[in-house]
N, C-alpha and C positions, 0 to 999 in steps of 0.2 A: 131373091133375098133370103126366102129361109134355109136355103141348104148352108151358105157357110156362120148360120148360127149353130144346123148341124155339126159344123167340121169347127168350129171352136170350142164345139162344150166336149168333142173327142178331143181335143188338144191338148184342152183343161186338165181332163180324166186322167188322161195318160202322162200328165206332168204330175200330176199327183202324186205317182208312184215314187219319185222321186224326196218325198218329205216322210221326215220319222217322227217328229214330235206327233202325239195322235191328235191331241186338239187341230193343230196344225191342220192335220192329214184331214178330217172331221170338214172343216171351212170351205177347203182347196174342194173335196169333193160335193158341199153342196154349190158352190158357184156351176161345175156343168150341167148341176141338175136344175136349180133354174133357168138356164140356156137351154136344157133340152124342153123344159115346161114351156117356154119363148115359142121354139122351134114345133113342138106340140101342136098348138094354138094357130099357129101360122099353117100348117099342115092338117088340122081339123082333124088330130088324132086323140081318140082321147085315153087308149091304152099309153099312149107316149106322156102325155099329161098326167094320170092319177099316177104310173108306177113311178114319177119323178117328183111329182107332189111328198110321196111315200118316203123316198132317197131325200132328198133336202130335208123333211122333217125330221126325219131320224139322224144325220147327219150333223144339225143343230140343236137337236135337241140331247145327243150323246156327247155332243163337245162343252155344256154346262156343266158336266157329270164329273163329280171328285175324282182322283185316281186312286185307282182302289175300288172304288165303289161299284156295287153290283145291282143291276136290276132287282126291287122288290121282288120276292116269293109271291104266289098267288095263293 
């Protein structure tokens, strides 16, 4: 069972490439990153899990983000 959550959340990724709008693009890309968190879990990986935890966070949290707008300065 876990390999073809593997082989959907590659199917997802790579359809992605396909969308322009960036929110868009943003969405599309965290959906395979929690299929690959899925796939993680089920596989007892946990490089596979945190560095997708990392991808969907960022992913939904840069698609809130106005256009235009820049990451705060430190």
């Amino acid at each position: 069972m876990p390999e073809w959550v593997g082989w959907l959340a590659t199917l997802v990724f790579a359809a992605s490439y396909f969308f322009r709008e960036p929110k868009t693009l943003r969405w599309i890309q965290a959906l395979p990153a929690l299929l690959w968190i899925a796939y993680g879990v089920s596989i007892h990986s946990r490089p596979v899990v945190v560095s997708n935890i990392i991808v969907a966070t960022a992913a939904v949290y840069s698609s809130f983000r106005k256009p235009g707008e820049t990451a705060a300065a430190p």
